[in-house]
N, C-alpha and C positions, 0 to 999 in steps of 0.2 A: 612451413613444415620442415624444410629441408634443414632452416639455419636449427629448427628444436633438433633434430636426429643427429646435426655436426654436434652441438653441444651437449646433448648425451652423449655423443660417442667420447666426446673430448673427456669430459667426467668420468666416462667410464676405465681412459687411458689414467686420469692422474688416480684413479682410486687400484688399479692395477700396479702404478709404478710404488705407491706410500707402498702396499704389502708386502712389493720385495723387495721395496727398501728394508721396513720392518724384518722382513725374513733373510734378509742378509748379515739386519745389525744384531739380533738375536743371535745366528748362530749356527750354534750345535744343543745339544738337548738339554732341556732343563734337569737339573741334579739336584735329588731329597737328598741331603746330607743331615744323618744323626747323630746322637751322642745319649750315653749314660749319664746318672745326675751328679757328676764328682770332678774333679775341678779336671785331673789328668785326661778324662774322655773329651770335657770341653773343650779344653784349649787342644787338643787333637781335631777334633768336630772344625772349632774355628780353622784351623790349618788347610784342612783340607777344602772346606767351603772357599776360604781365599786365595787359596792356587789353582781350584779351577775354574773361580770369577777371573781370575790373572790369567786364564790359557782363554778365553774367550767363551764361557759355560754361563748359563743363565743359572743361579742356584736358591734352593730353597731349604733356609737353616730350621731345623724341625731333632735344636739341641735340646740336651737337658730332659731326655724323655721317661726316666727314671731306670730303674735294672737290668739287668740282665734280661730276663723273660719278656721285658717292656719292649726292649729292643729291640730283642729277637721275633717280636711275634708282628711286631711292625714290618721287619726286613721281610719278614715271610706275607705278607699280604701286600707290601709293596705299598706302603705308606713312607717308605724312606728307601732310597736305592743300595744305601751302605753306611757304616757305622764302625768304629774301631773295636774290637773284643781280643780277649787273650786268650792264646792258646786251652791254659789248662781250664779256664772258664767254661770254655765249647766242649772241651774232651771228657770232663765229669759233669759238670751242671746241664750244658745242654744234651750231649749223647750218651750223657748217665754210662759212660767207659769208665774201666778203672784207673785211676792213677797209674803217669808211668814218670819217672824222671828224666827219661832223655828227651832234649828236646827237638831234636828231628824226627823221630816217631811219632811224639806228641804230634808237631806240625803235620807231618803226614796223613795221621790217625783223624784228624778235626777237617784234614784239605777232602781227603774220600769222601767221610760220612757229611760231611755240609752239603758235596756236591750228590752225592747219591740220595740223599731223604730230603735235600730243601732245593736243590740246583740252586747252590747260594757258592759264592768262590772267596776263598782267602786269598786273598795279594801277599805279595812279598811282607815275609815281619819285617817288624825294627828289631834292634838287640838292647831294648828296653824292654827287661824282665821284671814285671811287676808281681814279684811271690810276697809269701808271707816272709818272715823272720822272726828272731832275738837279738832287743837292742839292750846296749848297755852305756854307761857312761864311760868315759875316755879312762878316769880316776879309776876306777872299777879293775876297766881292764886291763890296765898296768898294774894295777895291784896285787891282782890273781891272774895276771899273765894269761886273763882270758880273752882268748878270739877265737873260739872254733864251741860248735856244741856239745860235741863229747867231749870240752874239758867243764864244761858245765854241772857234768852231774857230779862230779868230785864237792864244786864250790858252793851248789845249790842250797846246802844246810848253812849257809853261813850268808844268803842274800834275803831279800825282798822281791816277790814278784807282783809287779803292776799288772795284773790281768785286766783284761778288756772285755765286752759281753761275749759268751757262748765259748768263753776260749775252753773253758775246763772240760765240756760237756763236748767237743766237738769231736770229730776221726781226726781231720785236720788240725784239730788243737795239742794240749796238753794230752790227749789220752795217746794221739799218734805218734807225739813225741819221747813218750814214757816205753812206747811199746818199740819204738826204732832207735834211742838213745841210751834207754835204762833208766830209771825212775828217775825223777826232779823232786827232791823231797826240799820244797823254798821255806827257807826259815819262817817265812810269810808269803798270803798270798790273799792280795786285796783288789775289790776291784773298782775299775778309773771308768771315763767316758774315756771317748776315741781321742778328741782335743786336748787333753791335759796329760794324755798319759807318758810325755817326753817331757815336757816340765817337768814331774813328778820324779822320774828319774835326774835329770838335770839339778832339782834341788836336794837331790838325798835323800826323798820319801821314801822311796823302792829304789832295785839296785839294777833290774831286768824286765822290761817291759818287751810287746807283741808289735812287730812293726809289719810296713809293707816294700819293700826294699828301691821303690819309687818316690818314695814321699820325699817332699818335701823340706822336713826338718834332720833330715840325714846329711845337709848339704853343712849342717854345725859339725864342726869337727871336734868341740867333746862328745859324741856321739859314737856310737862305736855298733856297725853289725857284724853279728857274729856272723861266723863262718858256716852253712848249711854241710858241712862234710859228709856226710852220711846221707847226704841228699833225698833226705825225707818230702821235701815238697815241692810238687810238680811244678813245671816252669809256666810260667804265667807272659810269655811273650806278646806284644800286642801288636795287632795285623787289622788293615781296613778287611771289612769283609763286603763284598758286594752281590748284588742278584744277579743271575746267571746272564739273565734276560738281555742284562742294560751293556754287561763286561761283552758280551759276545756284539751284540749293536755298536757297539763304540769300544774300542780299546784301548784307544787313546786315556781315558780316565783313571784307567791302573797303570797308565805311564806316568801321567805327573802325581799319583797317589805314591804310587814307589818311589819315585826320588824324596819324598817328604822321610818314607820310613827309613832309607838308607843314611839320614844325618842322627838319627833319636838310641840312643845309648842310655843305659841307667842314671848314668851323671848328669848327660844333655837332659832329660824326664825332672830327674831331681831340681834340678836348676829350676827348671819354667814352673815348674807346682808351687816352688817356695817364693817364686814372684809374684805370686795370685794367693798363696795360703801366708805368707810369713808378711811379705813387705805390701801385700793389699791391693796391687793392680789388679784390673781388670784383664780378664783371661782374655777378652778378645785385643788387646793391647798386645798381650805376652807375645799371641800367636802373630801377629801382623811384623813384632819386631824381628823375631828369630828368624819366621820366610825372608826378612829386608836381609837381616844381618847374611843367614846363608845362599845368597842371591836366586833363590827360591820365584822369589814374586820381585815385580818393581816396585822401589819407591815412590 
C-alpha cells in the first residue's frame, strides 16, 4: 500500500512539474490578431502576429476577416483582441462624425470615442496615410504641368476620367470633389474595375484615374498623385486598435505593436503592397522579411 501511495505521489509530482513546465514555455497571453480582407491590413495582421510570437506571445491569426464592420464587430465581442483600422475609417464609418482634415483631431476625435462607447484603445499610428486620391500618368503630367487638384479643373475638358464603382455618386467622390475644387467637367468619364484602372491610364485609355495613396502601383514612377491641396479628404492613418481589457492586463503588447508602426511611412506601405499585389509574393513572406530586414524580429 505504502509503495502504491509513493507512486501516486511520485506521478502526481512529474504531472505538476509537465504544467509548469508547460506554463512557463507558453508564457504570456494568447493574442487573436485580426485583419481586413485586403492585401495592406494583411501583411499588417501578419506583422504584428510575428512580433509578438518573436517577444514570446502564443498568437492566434483569425486574418482576412472581411470589412470594416467585420472587424469592428469582432473587436467588440472579443473574438480578436486587435486589428489595424485608419483613422478616418473609425471617425466617419465607424462614429458616423463628420469629416475633418487635420489629422491630430481626427486621431484624437477616434482615440475618445473608441474608448468612451467600445473601451477599445488606438496605439500609436504609423505615418502611412492611406486616403483616397487622383492619379495621373507621368506624360500627363508634364504635359499640363499637372500635380496639384485645383490645377485639375482648368485641364479637365481636355482628359479622360477612369472612374471606379460609386465614385460619381459618392460625398467622398466626384460630387465632394466638384463641390471643394469647382467642377471637373472630364472630356470623358468611363468606368474600369479596381484592377485595371492604372493600366488603363498607363496605356493612354484615360488620362486620370481614382487611387489610394498606399497602393501598390504608385511605387511606378510613370505614375503621378496629385496633390490633395485643398485637402478635401480626410486622412486615413493606420493604428492597431486594441480591447481595453487585454492593453490594460498587459502593456507590453502596444510596446512591440508601436515599434512596428514607427518604421511604416507611405513609401515603406507602397513597397510591401506591390510585393504581394505586383510581383506576386506571399503576404506572409513580405511581412517576415521587413521585421528581419528592420531588426524587428530574429532571423
Amino acid at each position: 500500500m505504502k509503495r502504491k501511495l509513493l507512486a501516486l505521489a511520485g506521478l502526481l509530482v512529474s504531472i505538476v512539474l509537465v504544467i509548469s513546465a508547460c506554463s512557463s514555455n507558453s508564457g504570456k497571453t494568447v493574442v487573436k490578431v485580426g485583419s481586413k480582407n485586403f492585401t495592406e491590413s494583411l501583411v499588417l495582421g501578419e506583422m504584428y502576429a510575428l512580433a509578438l510570437e518573436d517577444a514570446g506571445y502564443k498568437v492566434e491569426r483569425k486574418l482576412n476577416l472581411g470589412g470594416t464592420l467585420v472587424a469592428h464587430e469582432a473587436l467588440k465581442k472579443g473574438d480578436i483582441d486587435f486589428y489595424p483600422e485608419y483613422t478616418g475609417t473609425g471617425l466617419i464609418n465607424v462614429l458616423e462624425l463628420p469629416p475633418n482634415s487635420d489629422a491630430k483631431t481626427v486621431y484624437d476625435e477616434v482615440a475618445k470615442g473608441y474608448k468612451d462607447k467600445f473601451n477599445l484603445i488606438w496605439l500609436e499610428p504609423t505615418n502611412a496615410n492611406d486616403s483616397q486620391g487622383l492619379v495621373t500618368s507621368k506624360k500627363i503630367a508634364e504635359k499640363y504641368n499637372l500635380y496639384k487638384i485645383s490645377d485639375l479643373v482648368k485641364y479637365a475638358p481636355e482628359l479622360n476620367m477612369a472612374a471606379v464603382p460609386e465614385f460619381e455618386e459618392r460625398e467622398d467622390g466626384l460630387k465632394g470633389l466638384n463641390a471643394t475644387y469647382g467642377k471637373l467637367n472630364f472630356k470623358s468619364m468611363k468606368l474600369f474595375d479596381y484592377g485595371i484602372k492604372y493600366r488603363v491610364v498607363l496605356d493612354g485609355e484615360a488620362d486620370v484615374t481614382v487611387g489610394f495613396t498606399t497602393d501598390g502601383d504608385l511605387t511606378n514612377k510613370d505614375l503621378v498623385l496629385l496633390e490633395d491641396d485643398k485637402k478635401f479628404w480626410p486622412p486615413y492613418f493606420v493604428a492597431p486598435v486594441i480591447r481595453g481589457e487585454l492593453n490594460d492586463k498587459d502593456p507590453e503588447i502596444a510596446k512591440v505593436l508601436n515599434k512596428i508602426s514607427a518604421k511604416l511611412d507611405n513609401e515603406t506601405v507602397q513597397k510591401l503592397n506591390a510585393q504581394v499585389d505586383i510581383e506576386k509574393k506571399e503576404y506572409a513572406d513580405v511581412a517576415k522579411s521587413f521585421l528581419e530586414e528592420q531588426g524587428l524580429i530574429k532571423k
